[in-house]
C-alpha positions as CSV (number, residue, x, y, z in Angstrom):
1,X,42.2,144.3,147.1
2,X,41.9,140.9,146.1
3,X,44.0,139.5,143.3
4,X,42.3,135.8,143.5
5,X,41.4,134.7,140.2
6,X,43.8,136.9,138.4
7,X,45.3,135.7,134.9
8,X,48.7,136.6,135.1
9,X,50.6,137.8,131.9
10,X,54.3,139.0,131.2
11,X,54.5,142.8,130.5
12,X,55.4,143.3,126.7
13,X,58.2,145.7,127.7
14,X,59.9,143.1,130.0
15,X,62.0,141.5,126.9
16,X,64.4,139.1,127.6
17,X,66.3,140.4,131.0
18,X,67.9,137.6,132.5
19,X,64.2,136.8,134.2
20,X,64.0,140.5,135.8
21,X,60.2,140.5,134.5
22,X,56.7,141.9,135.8
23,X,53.6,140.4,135.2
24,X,50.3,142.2,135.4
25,X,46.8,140.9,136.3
26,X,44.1,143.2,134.3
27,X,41.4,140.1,134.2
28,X,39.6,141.3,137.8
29,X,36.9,144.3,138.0
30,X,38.2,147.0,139.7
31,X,41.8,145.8,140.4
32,X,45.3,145.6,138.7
33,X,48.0,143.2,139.7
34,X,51.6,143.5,139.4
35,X,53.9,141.1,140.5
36,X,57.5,139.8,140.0
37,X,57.7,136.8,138.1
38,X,60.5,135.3,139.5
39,X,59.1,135.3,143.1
40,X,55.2,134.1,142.2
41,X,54.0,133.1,145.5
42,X,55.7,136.6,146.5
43,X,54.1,139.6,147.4
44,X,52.1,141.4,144.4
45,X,50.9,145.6,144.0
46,X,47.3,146.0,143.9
47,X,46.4,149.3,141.9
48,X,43.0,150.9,141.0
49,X,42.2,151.1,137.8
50,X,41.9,155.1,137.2
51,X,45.8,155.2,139.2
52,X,46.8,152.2,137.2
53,X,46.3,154.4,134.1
54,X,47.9,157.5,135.4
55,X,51.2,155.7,135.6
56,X,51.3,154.2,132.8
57,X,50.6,158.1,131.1
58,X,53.4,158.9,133.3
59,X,55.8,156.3,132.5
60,X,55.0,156.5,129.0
61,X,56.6,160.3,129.2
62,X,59.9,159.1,130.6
């Protein structure tokens, strides 16, 4: 999946953490980014969408 173009954007859970933060790319059809902010020329997740959504259900829970 390709995460060129993506607008990058610090997750509102992240807080204040000593710069242990994720940022998430939701901008591109059919794709979601997520990548460490403190490493942005690092490596970055690629998720569908529909799976994309099932976590966050999931993570939501606890």
């Amino acid at each position: 999946m390709d995460l060129i173009g993506a607008r990058w954007r610090k997750s509102s859970k992240s807080g204040n953490n000593g710069g242990d933060c994720v940022e998430v790319a939701d901008n591109l059809p059919g794709v979601i980014g997520v990548r460490d902010s403190k490493d942005l020329a690092g490596p970055a997740l690629a998720f569908d969408p529909a799976a994309w959504a099932r976590f966050l259900v999931l993570v939501k829970r606890g």
